[in-house]
C-alpha positions as CSV (number, residue, x, y, z in Angstrom):
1,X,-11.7,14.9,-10.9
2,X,-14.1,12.7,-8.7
3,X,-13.3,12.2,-4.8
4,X,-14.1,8.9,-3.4
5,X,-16.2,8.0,-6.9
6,X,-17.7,4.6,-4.7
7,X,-19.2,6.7,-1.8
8,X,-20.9,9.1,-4.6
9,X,-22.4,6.3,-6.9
10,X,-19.9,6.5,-9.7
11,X,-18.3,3.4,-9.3
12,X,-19.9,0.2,-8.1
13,X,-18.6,-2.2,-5.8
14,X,-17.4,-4.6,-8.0
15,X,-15.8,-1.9,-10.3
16,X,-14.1,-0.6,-7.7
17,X,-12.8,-3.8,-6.6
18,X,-11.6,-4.2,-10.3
19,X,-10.2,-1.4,-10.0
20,X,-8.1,-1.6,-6.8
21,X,-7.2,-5.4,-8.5
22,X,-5.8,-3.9,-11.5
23,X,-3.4,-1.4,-10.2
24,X,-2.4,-3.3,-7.2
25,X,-1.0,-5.7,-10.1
26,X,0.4,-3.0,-12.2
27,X,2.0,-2.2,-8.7
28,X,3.2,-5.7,-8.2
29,X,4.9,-5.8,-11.7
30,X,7.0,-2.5,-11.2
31,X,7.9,-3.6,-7.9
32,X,9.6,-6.8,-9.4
33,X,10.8,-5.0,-11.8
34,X,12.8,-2.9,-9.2
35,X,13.5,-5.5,-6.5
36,X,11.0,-8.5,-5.9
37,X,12.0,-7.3,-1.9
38,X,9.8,-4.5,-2.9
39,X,6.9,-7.0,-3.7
40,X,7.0,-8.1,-0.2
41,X,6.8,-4.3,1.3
42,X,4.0,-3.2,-0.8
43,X,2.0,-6.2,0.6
44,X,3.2,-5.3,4.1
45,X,2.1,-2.1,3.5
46,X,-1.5,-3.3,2.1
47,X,-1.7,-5.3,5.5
48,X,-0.7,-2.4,7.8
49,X,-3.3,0.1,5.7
50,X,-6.0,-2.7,6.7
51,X,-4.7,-3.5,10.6
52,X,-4.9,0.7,10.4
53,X,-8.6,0.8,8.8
54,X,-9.9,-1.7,11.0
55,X,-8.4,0.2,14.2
56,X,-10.6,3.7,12.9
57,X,-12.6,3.7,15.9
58,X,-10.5,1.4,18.6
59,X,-7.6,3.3,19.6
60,X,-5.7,6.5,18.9
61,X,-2.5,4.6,18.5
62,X,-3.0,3.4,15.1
63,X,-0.9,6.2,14.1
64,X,2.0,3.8,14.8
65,X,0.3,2.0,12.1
66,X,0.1,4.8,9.7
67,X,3.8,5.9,10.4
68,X,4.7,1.8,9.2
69,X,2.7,2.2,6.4
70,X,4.8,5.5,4.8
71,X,7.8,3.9,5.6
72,X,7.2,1.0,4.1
73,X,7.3,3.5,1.0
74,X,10.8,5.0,1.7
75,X,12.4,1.5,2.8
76,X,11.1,-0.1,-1.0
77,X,12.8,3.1,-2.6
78,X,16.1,2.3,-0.5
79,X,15.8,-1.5,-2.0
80,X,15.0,0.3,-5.4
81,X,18.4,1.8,-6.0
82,X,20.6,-0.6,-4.3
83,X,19.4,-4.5,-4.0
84,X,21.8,-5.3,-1.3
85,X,21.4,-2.3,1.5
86,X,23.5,-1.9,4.6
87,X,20.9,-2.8,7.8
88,X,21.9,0.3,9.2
């Protein structure tokens, strides 16, 4: 098992971008096939993991951030099991 296979020369650029492409799709599928809602948080997610990379060295607060980002995980399995959730 290979950490971070980019950073050591296993995996180009372009591969790696493949390979980020092809399982953000195989992602994309399951979530529709769960609940398309669960389409829109994965991409929220995505977005919040950039907004946090991008604030790395800016401020310590991007743990807010982080804290969206795994809840964005428990929110799409609440919209998993039952399509129609009670807001509270």
């Amino acid at each position: 098992m290979i950490r971070h296979p980019m950073a050591q020369g296993y995996l180009s650029f372009t591969e790696g971008v493949l390979w980020t492409s092809v399982w953000s799709l195989v992602a994309i599928w399951g979530a529709y096939h769960l609940n398309p809602v669960c389409i829109v948080i994965f991409l929220m997610g995505c977005v919040l993991e950039t907004v946090y990379c991008l604030l790395l060295k800016v401020s310590h607060l991007r743990i807010l951030v982080s804290g969206g980002v795994k809840t964005a995980g428990a929110i799409a399995g609440v919209f998993a099991v039952d399509p129609n959730p009670s807001p509270l």
